[in-house]
C-alpha positions as semicolon CSV with decimal commas, in nm:
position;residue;x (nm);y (nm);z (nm)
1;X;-6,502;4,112;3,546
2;X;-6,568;4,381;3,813
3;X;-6,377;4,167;4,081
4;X;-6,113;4,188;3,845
5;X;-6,052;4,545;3,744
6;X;-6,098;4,632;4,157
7;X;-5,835;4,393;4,192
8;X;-5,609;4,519;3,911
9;X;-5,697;4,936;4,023
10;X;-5,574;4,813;4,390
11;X;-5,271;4,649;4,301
12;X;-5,161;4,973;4,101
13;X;-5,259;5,178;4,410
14;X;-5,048;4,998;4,617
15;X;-4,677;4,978;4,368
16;X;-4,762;5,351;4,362
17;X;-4,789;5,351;4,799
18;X;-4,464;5,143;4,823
19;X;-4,289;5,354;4,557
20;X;-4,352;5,719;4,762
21;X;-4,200;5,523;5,060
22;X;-3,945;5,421;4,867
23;X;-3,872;5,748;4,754
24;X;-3,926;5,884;5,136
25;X;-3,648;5,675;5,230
26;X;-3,370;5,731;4,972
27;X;-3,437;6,113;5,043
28;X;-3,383;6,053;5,412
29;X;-3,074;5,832;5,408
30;X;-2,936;6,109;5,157
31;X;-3,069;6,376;5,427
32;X;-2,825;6,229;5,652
33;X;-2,456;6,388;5,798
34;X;-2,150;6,227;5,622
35;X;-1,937;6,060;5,860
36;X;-1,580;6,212;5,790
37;X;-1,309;5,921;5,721
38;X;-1,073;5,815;5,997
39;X;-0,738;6,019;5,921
40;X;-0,444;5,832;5,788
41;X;-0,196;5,670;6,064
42;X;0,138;5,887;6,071
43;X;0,444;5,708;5,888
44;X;0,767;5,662;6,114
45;X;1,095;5,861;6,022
46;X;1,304;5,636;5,881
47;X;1,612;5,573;6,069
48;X;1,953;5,466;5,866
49;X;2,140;5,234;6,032
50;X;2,496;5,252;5,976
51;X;2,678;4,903;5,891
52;X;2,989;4,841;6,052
53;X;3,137;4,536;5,863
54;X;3,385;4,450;6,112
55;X;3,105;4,362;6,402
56;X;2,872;4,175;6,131
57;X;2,868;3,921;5,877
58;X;2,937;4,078;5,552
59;X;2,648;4,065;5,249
60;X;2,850;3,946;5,008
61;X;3,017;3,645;5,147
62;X;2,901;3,295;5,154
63;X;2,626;3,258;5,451
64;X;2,799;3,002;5,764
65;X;2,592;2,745;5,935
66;X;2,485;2,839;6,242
67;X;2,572;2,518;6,401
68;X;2,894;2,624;6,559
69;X;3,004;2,349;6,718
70;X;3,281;2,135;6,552
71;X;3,156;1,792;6,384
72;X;3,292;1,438;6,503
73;X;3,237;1,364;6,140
74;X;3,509;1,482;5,897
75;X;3,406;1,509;5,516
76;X;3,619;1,228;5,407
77;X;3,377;0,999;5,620
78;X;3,106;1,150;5,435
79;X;2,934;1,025;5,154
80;X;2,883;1,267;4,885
81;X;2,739;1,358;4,568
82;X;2,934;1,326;4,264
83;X;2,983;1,716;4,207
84;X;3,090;1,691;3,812
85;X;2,784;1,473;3,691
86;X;2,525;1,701;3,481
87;X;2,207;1,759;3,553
88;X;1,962;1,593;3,411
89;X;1,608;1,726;3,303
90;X;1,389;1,604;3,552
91;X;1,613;1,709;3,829
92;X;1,456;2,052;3,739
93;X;1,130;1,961;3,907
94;X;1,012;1,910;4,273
95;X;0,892;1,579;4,320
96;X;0,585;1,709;4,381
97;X;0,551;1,794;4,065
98;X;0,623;1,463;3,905
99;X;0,384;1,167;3,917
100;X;0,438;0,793;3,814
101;X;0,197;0,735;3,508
102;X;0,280;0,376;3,412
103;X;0,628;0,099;3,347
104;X;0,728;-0,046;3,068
105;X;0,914;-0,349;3,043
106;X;1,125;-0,494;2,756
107;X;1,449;-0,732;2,777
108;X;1,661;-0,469;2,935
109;X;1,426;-0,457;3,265
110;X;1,156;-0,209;3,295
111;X;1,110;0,180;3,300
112;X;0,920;0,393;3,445
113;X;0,683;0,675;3,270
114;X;0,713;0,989;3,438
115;X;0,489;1,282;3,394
116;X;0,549;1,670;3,448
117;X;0,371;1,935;3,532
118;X;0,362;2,093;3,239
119;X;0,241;1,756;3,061
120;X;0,570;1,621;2,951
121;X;0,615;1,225;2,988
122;X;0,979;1,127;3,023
123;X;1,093;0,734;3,029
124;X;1,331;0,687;3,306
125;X;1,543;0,395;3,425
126;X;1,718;0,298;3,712
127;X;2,070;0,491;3,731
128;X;1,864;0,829;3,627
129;X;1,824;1,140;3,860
130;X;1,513;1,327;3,915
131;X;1,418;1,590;4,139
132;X;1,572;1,828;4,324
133;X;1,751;1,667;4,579
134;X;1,985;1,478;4,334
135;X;1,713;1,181;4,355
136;X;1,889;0,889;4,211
137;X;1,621;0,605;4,068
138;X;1,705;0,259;4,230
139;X;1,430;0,047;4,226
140;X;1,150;-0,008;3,959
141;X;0,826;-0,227;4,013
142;X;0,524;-0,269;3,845
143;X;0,367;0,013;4,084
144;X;0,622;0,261;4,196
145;X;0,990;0,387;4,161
146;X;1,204;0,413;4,453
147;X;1,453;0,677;4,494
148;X;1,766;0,727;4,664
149;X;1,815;1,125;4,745
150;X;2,069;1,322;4,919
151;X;2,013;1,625;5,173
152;X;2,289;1,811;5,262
153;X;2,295;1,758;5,651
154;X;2,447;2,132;5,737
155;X;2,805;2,012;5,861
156;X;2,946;1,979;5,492
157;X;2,782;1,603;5,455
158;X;2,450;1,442;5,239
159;X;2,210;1,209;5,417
160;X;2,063;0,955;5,199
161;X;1,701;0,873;5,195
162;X;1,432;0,668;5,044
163;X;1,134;0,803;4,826
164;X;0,923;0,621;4,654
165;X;0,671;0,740;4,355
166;X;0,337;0,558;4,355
167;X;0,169;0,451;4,032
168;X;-0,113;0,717;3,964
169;X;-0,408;0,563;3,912
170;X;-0,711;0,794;3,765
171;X;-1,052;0,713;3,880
């Protein structure tokens, strides 16, 4: 019982030890000289620059390609886009954004189940656009949809090319 209250009486001496150099310390860093904070940088004046629209491109107009060289191609070689078909919803989303969840087949051929971002499944078959580069479903099989977009190439044409959705498959 001794050994224990000696114990007990030293550990209490010492928390009261490390406390005063505790207290030592805080009064010491607080002792010390604030360093002053680095000034602020200076701003620039700001200069106006005056536009002159007869040496620039004006604002408001429609932006030119920068490819100034003339084309070999003219536009009635091109193929392009019906321009009067509407838009259809899932030409609203990226194709990232879309993922093949499943088909579905009946006597008309099969269609694919397409789901959003936002959670919304949509049944889609071939004919239908999705995405935004006017993605035009041509191809469904059992795992994946293949679609036919078009790019506009710069020079006033579209460029056609293959994308194909992969069945997602959750593990």
């Amino acid at each position: 019982m001794r050994v224990f209250l000696l114990l007990s009486g030293l550990l209490l001496l010492t928390a009261c030890i490390d406390d005063q150099d505790l207290s030592r310390y805080v009064a010491e860093v607080k002792a010390r000289p604030v360093a002053p904070p680095e000034p602020q940088p200076t701003p620039r004046a700001f200069v106006a620059e005056s536009y002159q629209p007869d040496s620039k491109r004006s604002p408001f107009g429609h932006p030119q390609p920068e490819n100034t060289q003339p084309s070999n191609r003219s536009t009635a070689d091109c193929r392009l886009p019906n321009p009067e078909r509407s838009a259809e919803a899932l030409e609203r989303y990226s194709l990232d954004n879309l993922s093949l969840r499943g088909t579905l087949g009946d006597q008309r051929g099969l269609s694919a189940l397409i789901r959003t971002q936002d959670g919304m499944t949509h049944r889609v078959t071939v004919g239908q656009h999705m995405g935004l580069n006017r993605g035009e479903v041509v191809a469904i099989t059992a795992n994946d949809l293949v679609l036919e977009e078009h790019i506009p190439d710069g020079e006033g044409c579209w460029e056609t090319r293959k994308t194909q959705l992969v069945l997602f498959e959750a593990k």
